[in-house]
TORSE-645387 format. One record per residue (C-alpha): residue number from 1; residue in three letters; z, x, y. Coordinates in steps of 0.1 Angstrom, whole numbers, m for minus. Example, Ala and Ser with C-alpha at 12.3 -4.5 7.8 and 13.67 -1.06 7.14 Angstrom:
TORSE-645387
1:ALA:78:123:m45
2:SER:71:137:m11
end
This chain:
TORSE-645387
1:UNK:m1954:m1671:m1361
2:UNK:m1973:m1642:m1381
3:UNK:m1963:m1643:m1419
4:UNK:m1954:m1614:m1433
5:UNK:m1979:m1591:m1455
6:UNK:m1961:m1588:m1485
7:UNK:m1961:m1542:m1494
8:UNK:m1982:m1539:m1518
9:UNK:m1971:m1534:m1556
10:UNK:m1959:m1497:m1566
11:UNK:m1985:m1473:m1584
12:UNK:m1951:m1456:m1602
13:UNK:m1930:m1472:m1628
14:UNK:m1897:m1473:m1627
15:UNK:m1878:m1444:m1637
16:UNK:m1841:m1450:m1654
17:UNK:m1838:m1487:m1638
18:UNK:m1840:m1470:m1604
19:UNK:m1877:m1480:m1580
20:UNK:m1894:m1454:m1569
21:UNK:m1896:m1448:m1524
22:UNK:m1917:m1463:m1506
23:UNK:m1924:m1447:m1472
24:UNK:m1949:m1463:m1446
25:UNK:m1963:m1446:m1422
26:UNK:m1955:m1462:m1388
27:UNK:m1977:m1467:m1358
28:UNK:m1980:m1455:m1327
29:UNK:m1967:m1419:m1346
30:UNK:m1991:m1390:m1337
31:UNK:m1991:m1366:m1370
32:UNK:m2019:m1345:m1383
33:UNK:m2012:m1350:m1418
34:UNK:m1989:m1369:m1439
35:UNK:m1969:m1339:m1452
36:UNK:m1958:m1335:m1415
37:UNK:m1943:m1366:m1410
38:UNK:m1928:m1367:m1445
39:UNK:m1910:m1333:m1431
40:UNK:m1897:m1345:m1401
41:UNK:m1888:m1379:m1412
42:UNK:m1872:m1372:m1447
43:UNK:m1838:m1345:m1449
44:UNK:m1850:m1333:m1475
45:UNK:m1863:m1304:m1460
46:UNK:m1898:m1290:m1457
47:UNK:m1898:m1267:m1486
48:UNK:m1890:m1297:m1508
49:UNK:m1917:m1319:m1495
50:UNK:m1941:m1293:m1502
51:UNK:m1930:m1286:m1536
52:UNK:m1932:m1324:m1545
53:UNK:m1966:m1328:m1527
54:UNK:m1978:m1292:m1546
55:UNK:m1962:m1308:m1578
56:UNK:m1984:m1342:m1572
57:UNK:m1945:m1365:m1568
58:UNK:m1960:m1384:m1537
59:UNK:m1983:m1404:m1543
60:UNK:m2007:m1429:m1523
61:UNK:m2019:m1467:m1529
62:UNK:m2045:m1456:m1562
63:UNK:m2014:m1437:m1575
64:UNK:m2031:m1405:m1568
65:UNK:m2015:m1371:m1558
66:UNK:m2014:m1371:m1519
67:UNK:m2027:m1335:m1509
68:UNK:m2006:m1311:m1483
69:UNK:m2036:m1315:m1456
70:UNK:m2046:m1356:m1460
71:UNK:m2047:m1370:m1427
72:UNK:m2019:m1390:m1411
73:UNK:m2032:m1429:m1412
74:UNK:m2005:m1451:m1395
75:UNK:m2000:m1480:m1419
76:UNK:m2002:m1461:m1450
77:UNK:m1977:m1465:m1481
78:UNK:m1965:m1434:m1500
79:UNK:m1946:m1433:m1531
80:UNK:m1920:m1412:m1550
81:UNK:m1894:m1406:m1570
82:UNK:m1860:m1390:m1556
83:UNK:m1841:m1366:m1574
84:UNK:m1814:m1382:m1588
85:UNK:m1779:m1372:m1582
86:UNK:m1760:m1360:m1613
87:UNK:m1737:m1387:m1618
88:UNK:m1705:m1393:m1641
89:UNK:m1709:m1421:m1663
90:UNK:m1690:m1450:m1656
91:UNK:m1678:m1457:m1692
92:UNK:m1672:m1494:m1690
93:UNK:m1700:m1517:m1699
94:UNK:m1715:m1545:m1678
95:UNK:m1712:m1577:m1692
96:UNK:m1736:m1610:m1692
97:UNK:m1725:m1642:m1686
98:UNK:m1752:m1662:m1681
99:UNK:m1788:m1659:m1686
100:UNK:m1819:m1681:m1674
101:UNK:m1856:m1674:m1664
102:UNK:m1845:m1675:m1629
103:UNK:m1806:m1656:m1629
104:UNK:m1781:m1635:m1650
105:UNK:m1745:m1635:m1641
106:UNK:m1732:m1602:m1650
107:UNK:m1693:m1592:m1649
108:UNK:m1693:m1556:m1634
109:UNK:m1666:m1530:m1645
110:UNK:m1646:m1517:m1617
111:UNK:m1662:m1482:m1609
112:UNK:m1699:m1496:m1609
113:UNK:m1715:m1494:m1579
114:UNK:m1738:m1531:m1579
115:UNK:m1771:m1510:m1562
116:UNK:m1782:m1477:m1555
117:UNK:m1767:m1466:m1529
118:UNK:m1758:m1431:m1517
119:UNK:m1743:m1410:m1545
120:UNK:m1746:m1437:m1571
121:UNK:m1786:m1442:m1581
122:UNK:m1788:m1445:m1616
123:UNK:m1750:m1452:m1627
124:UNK:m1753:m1487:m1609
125:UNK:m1752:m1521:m1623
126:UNK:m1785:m1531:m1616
127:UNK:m1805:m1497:m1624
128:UNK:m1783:m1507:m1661
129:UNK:m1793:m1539:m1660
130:UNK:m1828:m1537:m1658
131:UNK:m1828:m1512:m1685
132:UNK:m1808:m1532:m1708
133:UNK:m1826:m1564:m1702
134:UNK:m1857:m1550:m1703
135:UNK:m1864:m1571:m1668
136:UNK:m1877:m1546:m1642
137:UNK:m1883:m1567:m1621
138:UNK:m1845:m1579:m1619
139:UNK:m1825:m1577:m1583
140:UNK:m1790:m1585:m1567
141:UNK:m1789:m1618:m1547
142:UNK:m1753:m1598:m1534
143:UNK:m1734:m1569:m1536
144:UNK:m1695:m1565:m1551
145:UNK:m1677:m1537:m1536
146:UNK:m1681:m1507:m1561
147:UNK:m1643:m1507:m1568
148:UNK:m1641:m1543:m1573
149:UNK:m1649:m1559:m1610
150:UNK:m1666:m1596:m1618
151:UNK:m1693:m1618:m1613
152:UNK:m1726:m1607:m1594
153:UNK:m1761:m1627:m1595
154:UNK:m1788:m1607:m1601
155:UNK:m1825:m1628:m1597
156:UNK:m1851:m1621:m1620
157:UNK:m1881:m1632:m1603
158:UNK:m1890:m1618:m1569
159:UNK:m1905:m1645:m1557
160:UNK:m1873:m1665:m1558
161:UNK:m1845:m1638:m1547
162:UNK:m1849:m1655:m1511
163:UNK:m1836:m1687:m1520
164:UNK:m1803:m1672:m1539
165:UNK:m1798:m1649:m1511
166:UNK:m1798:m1680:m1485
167:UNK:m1767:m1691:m1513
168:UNK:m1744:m1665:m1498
169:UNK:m1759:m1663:m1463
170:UNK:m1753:m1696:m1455
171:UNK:m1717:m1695:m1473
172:UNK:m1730:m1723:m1502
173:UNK:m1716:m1703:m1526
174:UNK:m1675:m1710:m1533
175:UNK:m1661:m1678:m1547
176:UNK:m1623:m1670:m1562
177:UNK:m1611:m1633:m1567
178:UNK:m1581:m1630:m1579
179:UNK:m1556:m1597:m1576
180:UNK:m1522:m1581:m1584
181:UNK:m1504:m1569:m1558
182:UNK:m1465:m1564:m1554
183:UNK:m1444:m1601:m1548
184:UNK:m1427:m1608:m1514
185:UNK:m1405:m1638:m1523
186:UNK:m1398:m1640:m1484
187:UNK:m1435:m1640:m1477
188:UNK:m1446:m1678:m1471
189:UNK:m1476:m1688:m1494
190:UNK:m1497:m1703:m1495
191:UNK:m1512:m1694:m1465
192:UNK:m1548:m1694:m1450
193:UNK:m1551:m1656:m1431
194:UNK:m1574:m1659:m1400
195:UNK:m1582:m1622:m1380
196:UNK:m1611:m1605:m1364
197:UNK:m1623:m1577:m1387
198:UNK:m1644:m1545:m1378
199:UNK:m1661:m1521:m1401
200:UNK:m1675:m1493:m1379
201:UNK:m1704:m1466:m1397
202:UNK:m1688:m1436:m1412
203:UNK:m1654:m1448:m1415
204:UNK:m1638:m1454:m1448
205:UNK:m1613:m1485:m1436
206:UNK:m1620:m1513:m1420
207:UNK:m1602:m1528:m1397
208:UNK:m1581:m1556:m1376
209:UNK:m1586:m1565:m1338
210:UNK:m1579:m1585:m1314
211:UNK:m1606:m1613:m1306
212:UNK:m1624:m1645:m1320
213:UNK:m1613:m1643:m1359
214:UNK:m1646:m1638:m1377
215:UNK:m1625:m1632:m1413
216:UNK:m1607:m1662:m1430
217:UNK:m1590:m1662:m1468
218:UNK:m1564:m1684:m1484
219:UNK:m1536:m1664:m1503
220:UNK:m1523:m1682:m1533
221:UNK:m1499:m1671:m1555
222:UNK:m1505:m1677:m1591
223:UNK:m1476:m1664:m1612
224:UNK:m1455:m1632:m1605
225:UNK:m1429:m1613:m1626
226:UNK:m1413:m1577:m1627
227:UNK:m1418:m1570:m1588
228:UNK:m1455:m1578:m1594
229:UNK:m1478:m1610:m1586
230:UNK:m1511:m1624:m1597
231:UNK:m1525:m1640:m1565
232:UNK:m1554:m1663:m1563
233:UNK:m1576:m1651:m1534
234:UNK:m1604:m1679:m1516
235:UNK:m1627:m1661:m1491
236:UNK:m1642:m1683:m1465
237:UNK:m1660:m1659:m1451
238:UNK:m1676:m1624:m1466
239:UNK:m1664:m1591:m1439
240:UNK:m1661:m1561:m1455
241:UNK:m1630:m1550:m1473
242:UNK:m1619:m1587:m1458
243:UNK:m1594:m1596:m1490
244:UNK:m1583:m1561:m1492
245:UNK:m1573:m1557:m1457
246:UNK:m1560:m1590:m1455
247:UNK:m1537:m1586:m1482
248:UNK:m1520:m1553:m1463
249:UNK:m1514:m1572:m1434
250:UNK:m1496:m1593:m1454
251:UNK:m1478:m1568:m1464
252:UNK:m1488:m1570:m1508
253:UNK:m1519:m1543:m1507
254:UNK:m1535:m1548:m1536
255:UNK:m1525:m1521:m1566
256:UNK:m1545:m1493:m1571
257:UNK:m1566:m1496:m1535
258:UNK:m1572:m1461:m1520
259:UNK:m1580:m1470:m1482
260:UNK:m1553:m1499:m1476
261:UNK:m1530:m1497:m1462
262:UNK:m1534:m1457:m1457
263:UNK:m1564:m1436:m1467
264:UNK:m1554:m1417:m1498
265:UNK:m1576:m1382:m1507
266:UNK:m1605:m1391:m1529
267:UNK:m1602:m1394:m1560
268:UNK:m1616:m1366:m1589
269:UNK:m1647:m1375:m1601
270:UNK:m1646:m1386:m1637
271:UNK:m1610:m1402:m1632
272:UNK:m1614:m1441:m1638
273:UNK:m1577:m1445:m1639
274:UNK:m1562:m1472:m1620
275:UNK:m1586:m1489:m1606
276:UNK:m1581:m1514:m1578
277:UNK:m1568:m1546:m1592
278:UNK:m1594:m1569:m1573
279:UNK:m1618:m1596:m1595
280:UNK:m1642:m1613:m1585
281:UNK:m1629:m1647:m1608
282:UNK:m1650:m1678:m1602
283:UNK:m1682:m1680:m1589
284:UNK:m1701:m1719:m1580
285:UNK:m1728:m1728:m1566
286:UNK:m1762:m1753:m1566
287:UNK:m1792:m1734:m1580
288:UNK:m1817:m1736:m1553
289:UNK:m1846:m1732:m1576
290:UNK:m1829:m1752:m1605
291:UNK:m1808:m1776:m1588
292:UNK:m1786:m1768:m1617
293:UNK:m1744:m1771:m1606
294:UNK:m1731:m1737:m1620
295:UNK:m1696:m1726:m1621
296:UNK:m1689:m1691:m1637
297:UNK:m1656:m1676:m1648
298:UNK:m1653:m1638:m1657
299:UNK:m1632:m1635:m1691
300:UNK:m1615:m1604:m1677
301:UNK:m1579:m1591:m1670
302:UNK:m1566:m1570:m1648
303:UNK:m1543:m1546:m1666
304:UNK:m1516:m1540:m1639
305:UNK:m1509:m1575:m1650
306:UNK:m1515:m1576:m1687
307:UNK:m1503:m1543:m1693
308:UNK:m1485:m1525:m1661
309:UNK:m1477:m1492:m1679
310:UNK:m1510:m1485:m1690
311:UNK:m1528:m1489:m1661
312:UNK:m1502:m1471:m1640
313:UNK:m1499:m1440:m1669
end
């Protein structure tokens, strides 16, 4: 087996915790010059290729300006910076829980996407991370859904962001989340909810089907009062939206959730009012580099909980 060439390191810094692109030019690709690939493989457009080529944005390897006629070599690395979206700030901070050489544990506000990703570039808690940590070099061993708050790992050493990924590929990590969602005195709990989940590109919800179940969560209840419950959610396995859809096939959606168990419209941009009431709680696992036993805990409350009437106002 070939080992893999490593890209080589980026002539551009960093710009607002975000990494510049990095575009290689493929082979067996038949361009005359870089520019024209650029055009055809970026949407950006041609007459905004040019103007960042013109304006020296895109640069090569020696972290020099690539010119508008340099010759197509397959193989090649360019380098820039994307405009960044204009983004509302997500006014919630991220907090630290733990800190080594090799790992942070942060505790992510609900509204903060983990990565950049689509829309949200800079406004992310890893672009505010590296910023605040001063640790460019910092990236997520996993993601947390964007509305969901609590514990993500972040590595700080690239070299070693591997072996904490292998944590939650291979399911060694145990993970609690814990929600509010309406009480059903008739519904029987706990329970362990087995289904076969799909998520298909470009739609919003995911969904149940029939087949091999490939999505499995136990459904505690914790404590409930006033209509409401606090539920102690155990994912065995990591689909997308698995907790939230299984909790609306239970019939207790989760408060504040905008896609189960009906799409709502979106949400205005700026308005961080009741957010979904999903945490990620408890995070364990063996340190792979460390072989350090870790168990984290985010100190956070959901406010549907603590205080219904202002998170519902």
């Amino acid at each position: 087996m070939r080992r893999r060439i490593p890209p080589p390191p980026s002539p551009l810094p960093q710009r607002d915790g975000v990494d510049p692109v990095r575009v290689r030019l493929p082979a067996g690709d038949e361009w005359a010059t870089v520019r024209d690939h650029l055009v055809a493989r970026l949407a950006a457009g041609a007459g905004v290729i040019d103007g960042m080529l013109d304006a020296g944005r895109i640069v090569g390897i020696d972290g020099l300006p690539v010119p508008r006629d340099m010759p197509y070599v397959p193989g090649m690395f360019v380098w820039f910076h994307r405009d960044l979206p204009d983004e509302e700030r997500v006014p919630f901070e991220v907090g630290i829980v733990y800190r080594d050489e090799h790992i942070v544990v942060a505790d992510k506000p609900h509204f903060l996407a983990t990565t950049p990703r689509g829309s949200h570039v800079a406004e992310t808690a890893l672009a505010r991370l590296r910023k605040q940590l001063g640790v460019p070099a910092l990236g997520a061993a996993h993601r947390l859904d964007r509305l969901t708050a609590g514990l993500v790992l972040f590595v700080v050493r690239p070299e070693e962001r591997g072996a904490y990924q292998s944590l939650f590929r291979d399911r060694r990590v145990a993970k609690e989340y814990e929600a509010v969602a309406p009480y059903a005195p008739e519904l029987i709990l706990p329970r362990t909810v087995r289904s076969r989940i799909v998520k298909e590109r470009g739609v919003l919800a995911a969904r149940e089907v029939e087949g091999e179940p490939n999505a499995v969560s136990r459904v505690e209840v914790l404590e409930h009062q006033n209509g409401r419950a606090r539920y102690r959610l155990t994912p065995r396995t990591g689909q997308t939206h698995q907790l939230r859809v299984h909790m609306s096939s239970l019939g207790v959606p989760i408060l504040g959730d905008p896609l189960y168990p009906v799409v709502t419209g979106p949400v205005a941009v700026g308005d961080f009012r009741r957010p979904l009431q999903l945490l990620a709680r408890v995070m364990e696992f063996t340190d792979p580099v460390t072989g350090r036993e870790h168990r984290f805990v985010s100190p956070r409350t959901l406010r549907a909980w603590s205080s219904y009437d202002d998170w519902a106002g």
